[in-house]
C-alpha positions in Angstrom: 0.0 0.0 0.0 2.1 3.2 1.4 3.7 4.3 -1.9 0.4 4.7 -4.2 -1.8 6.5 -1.7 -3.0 10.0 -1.6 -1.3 12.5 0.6 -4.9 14.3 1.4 -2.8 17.2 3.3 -0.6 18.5 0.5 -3.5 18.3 -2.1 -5.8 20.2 0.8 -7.0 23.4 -0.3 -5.0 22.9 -4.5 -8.2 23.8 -6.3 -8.8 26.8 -3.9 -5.0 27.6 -4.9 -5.8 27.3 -8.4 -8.8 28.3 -8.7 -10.0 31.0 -6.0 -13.9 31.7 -6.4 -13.7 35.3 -5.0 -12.1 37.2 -7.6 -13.0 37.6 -11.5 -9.6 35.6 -12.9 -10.1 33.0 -10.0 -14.2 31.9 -11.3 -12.9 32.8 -15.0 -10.7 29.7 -14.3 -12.5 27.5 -13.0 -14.9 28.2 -15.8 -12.4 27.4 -18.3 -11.2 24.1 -17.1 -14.9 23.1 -15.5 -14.7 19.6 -17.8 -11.1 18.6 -15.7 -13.2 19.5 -12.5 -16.1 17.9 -13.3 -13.7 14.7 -14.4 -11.9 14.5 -10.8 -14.9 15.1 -8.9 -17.2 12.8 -10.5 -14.8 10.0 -12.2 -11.8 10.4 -9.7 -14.1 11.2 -6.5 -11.7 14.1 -5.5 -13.7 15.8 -3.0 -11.7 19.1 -3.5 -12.8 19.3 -7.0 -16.9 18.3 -5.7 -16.5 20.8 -2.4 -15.9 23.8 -5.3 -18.5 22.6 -8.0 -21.1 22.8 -5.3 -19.3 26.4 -3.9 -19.5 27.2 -7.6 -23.5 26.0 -7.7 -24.4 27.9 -4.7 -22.9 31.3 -5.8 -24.0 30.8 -8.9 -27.9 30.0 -7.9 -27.6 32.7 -6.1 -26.8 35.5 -8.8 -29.1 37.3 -11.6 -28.1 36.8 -14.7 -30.0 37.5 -18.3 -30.7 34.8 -20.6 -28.0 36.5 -23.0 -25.2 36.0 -19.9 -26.9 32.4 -19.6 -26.6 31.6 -23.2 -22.8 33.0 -23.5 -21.4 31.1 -20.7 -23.4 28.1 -21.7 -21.8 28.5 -25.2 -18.3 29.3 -24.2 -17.7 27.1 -21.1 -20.0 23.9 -21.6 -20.3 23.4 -25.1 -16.1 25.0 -25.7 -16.9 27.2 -28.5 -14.8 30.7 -28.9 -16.1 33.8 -27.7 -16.0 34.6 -31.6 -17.9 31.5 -32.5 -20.6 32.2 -29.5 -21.1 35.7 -31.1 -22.2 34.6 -34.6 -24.7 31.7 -32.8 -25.8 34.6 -30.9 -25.7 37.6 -33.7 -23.6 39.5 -31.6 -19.7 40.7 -31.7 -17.0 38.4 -30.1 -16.8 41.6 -27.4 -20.0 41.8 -26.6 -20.3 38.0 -25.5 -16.6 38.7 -23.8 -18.6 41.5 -22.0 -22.1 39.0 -21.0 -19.2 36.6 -19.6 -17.5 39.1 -17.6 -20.6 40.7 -15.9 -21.5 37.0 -14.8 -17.8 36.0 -13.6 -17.7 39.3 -11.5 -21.0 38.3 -9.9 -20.0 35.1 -9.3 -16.7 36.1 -7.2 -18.6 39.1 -5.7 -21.2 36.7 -4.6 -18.6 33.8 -3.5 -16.9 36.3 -1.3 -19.9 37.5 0.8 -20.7 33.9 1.5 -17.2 33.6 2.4 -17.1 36.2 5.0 -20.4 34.8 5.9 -22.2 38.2 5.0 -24.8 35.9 2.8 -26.5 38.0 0.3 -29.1 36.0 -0.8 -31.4 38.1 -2.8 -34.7 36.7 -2.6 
């Protein structure tokens, strides 16, 4: 056994490293590489990777978004087409989907932090 295991305290906290939810770049990330997450967490059972899919989930239930912010980050981050190639589906430019994206990434690590410092902000 010994030599194959998993040292659970050096990987401890990798993906919040990598990937932090409360700022813009840190949920862009995540965003970016959400089919490797989704992989470890549900093929590799890495509960790092399934603890930040459902912090991911919660923020993001928690946030209003448009159907236009819906349909871009479906577009660009599920289904892995450019910015550029989202724009045409959607008749827009490549910027203005880059924009939709942005505005929901920001709400994401705005909403992320104040459930991090526990201040909540659930808008219902």
């Amino acid at each position: 056994m010994g030599a194959v295991g998993i040292d659970l305290k050096s990987n401890e906290h990798k993906l919040e490293t990598e990937y932090p939810l409360e700022t813009p770049q840190g949920v862009n990330a995540f965003l970016s590489n959400i089919h490797y997450i989704r992989s470890s967490a549900y093929d590799k059972g890495d509960y790092d990777a399934i603890n930040m899919l459902v912090d991911f989930e919660i923020a993001y239930s928690k946030i209003t978004t448009t159907a236009r912010q819906r349909e871009a980050i479906q577009l660009v981050f599920f289904a892995d087409l450019t910015q550029r190639e989202a724009g045409e589906i959607m008749g827009i430019s490549q910027q203005a989907v880059q924009q939709l994206i942005h505005a929901v990434v920001t709400k994401i690590a705005e909403q992320y932090a104040k459930d991090l410092n526990g201040i909540g902000g659930n808008s219902s």
